[in-house]
C-alpha positions in Angstrom: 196.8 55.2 204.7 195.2 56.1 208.0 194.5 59.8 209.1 194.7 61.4 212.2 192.3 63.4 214.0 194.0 66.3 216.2 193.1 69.4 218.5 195.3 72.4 217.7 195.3 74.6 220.6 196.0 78.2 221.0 197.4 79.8 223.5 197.4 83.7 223.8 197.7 86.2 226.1 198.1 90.1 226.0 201.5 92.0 227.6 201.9 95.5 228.2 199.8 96.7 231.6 196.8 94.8 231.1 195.8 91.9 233.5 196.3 88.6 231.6 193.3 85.8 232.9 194.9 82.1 232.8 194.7 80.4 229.8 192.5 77.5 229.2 193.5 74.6 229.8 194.4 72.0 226.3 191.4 69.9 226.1 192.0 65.7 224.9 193.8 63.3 227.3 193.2 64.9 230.8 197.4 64.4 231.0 198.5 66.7 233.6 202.1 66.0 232.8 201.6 67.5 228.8 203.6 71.2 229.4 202.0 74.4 229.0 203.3 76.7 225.8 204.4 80.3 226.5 202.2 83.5 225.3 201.8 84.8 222.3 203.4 88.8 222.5 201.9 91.7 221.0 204.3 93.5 219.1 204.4 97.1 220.2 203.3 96.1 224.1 205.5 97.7 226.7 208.2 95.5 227.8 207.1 93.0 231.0 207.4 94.6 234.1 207.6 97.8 232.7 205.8 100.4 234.9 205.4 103.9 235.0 204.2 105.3 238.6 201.5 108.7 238.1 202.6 111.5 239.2 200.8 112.8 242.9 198.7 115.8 242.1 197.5 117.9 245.5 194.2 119.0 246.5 192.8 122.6 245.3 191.0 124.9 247.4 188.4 126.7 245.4 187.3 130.5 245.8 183.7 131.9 245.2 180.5 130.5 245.9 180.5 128.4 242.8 179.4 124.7 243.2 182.7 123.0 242.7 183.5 121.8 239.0 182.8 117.8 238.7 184.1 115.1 236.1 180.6 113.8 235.2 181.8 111.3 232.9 184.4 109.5 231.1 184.7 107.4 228.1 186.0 104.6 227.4 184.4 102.5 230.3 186.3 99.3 228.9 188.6 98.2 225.9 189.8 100.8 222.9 190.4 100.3 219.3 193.6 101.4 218.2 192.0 104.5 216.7 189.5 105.6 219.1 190.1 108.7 221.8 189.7 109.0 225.7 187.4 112.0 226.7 186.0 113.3 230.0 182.7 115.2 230.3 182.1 117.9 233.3 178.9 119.1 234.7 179.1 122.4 233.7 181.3 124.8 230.8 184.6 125.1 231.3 186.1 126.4 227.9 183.9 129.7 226.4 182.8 129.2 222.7 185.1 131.5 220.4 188.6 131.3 223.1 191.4 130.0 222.1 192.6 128.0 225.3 196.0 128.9 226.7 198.3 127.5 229.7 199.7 123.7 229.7 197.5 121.2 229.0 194.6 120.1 231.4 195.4 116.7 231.4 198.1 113.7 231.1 198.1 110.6 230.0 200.4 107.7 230.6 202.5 105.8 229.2 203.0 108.8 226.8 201.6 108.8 223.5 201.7 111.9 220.3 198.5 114.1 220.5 196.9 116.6 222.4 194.0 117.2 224.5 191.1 119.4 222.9 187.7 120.9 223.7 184.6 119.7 221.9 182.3 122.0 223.1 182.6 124.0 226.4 182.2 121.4 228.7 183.6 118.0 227.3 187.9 117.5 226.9 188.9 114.6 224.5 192.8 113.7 223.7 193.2 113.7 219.9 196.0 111.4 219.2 198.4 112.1 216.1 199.2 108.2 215.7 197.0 104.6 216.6 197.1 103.8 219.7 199.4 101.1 220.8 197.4 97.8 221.1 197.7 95.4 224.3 198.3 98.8 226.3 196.6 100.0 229.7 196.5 103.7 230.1 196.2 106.0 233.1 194.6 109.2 232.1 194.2 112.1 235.3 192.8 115.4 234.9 194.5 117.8 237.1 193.0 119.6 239.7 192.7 123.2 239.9 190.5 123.5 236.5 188.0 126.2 236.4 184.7 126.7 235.4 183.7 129.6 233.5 181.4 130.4 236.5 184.2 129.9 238.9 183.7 126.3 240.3 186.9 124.7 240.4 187.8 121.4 240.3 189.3 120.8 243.9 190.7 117.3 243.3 192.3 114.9 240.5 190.3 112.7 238.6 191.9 109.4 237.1 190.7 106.4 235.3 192.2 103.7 233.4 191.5 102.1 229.8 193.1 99.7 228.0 193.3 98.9 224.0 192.5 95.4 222.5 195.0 92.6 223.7 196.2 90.2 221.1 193.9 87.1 220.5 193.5 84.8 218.2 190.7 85.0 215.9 190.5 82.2 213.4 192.4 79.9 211.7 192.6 76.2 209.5 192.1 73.5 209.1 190.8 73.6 212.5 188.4 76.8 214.3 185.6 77.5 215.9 183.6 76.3 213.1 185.2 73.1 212.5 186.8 71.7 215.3 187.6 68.2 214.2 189.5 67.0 211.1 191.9 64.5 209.8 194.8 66.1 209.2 197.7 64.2 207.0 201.3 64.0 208.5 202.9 67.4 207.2 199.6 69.8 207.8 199.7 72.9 207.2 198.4 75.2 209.8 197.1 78.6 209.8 196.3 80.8 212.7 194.8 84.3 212.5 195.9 86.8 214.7 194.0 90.6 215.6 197.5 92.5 215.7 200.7 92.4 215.2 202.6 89.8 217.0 206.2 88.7 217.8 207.0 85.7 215.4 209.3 83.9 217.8 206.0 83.9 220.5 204.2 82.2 217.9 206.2 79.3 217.2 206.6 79.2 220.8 202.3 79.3 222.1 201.2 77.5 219.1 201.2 73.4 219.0 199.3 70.5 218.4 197.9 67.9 220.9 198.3 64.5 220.2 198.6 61.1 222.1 199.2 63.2 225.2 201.9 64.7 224.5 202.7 67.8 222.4 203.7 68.6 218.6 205.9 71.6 218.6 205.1 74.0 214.8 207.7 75.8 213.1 206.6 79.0 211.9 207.4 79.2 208.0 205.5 82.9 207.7 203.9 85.8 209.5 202.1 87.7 207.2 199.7 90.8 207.7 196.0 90.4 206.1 195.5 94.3 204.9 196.9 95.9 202.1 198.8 99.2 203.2 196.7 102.7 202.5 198.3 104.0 198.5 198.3 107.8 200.1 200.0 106.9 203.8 201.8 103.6 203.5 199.8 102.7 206.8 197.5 99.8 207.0 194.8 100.2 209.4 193.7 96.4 209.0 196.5 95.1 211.8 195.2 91.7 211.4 197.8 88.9 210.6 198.0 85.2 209.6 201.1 82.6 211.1 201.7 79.7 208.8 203.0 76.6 210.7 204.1 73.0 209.9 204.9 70.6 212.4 208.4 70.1 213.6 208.0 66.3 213.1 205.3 64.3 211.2 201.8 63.7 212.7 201.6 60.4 214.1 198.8 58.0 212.2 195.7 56.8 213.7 195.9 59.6 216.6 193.9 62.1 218.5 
């Protein structure tokens, strides 16, 4: 009996407010004609086209000779875990050792997620979020002008930034990876793909395929499973990881690539 050699290719990009870069082209015959699969879609991303306008913050006139209050810093410069925090560092103290800080909160953060913004110090503001952070996710943080220093600078206009959490990918799978591109595979293979978060099964069946004789194998999905076991205290499992497992729709053809 003759085996076939295939290419499964994986097509996946992240929703919510991040940019999405084009996917790579499928790699075999060159056929322009082969159609393109849809994207794989992160579970808890916002909706497409869902956006949520900042709100217009106006200019502060400070009072004193105080040099004006500055962000120096802010962190993250790129892409967030699902459990790490935002924070923004100033150039001088803002909130005195031993007070308990009172008024609304210096800060906002959109789209809106559980937490609060705290002090870590006197001069460095961090957002201290009761839940993970919703993956494939950008965020607009702004700190509101008008802040004071404890010497009397004041912060005379908002400061905003953006971040963004990790945005769904796949990260492994078999019988074919990054480690072991080509194989024989046998009419009804089994194929498993590993993603990095939770992801929409019907997305799955829908961006996952296999490439053969120019034209392309559509996979049913026959299970999405997650990869960590939940916490025994929380019920939460901070492992998001999860594994599809696909057959194809119609047997492999023999003696193809």
């Amino acid at each position: 009996m003759y085996r076939s050699r295939l290419w499964i290719v994986l097509l996946t990009v992240a929703l919510g407010g991040c940019p999405s870069p084009t996917p790579p082209q499928p790699q075999g015959s060159g056929d322009a004609s082969v159609p393109q699969a849809p994207s794989v879609i992160a579970t808890d991303a916002p909706a497409p086209g869902t956006v949520q306008a900042p709100p217009v913050a106006k200019a502060v006139t400070g009072n004193g000779d105080a040099a004006p209050l500055v962000v120096a810093s802010h962190i993250p410069k790129k892409r967030l875990g699902p459990y790490a925090r935002p924070a923004v560092v100033f150039n001088k103290p803002v909130q005195a050792f031993g007070v308990e800080p009172t008024g609304p909160q210096p800060a906002e953060i959109s789209p809106w997620i559980p937490g609060r913004w705290k002090w870590l110090g006197s001069s460095v503001l961090e957002f201290d979020s009761r839940e993970r952070l919703p993956l494939s996710t950008e965020y607009w943080v702004q700190i509101n002008a008008g802040m004071t220093a404890i010497d009397g600078g004041v912060l005379a206009e908002p400061y905003s930034f953006t971040f963004e959490t990790q945005r769904v990918a796949a990260i492994g799978g078999s019988p074919v990876n990054r480690w072991n591109r080509f194989l024989h595979a046998v009419p009804e293979q089994v194929f498993k793909v590993r993603f990095n978060q939770p992801v929409v099964a019907e997305s799955v069946e829908s961006a996952v395929y296999v490439k053969g004789g120019g034209a392309l194998v559509p996979l049913t999905l026959k299970a999405l499973d997650p990869m960590g076991k939940p916490d025994p205290k929380t019920g939460l499992r901070r492992d998001l990881r999860m594994v599809a497992t696909l057959v194809p729709k119609t047997p492999l053809k023999l003696a193809t690539q």
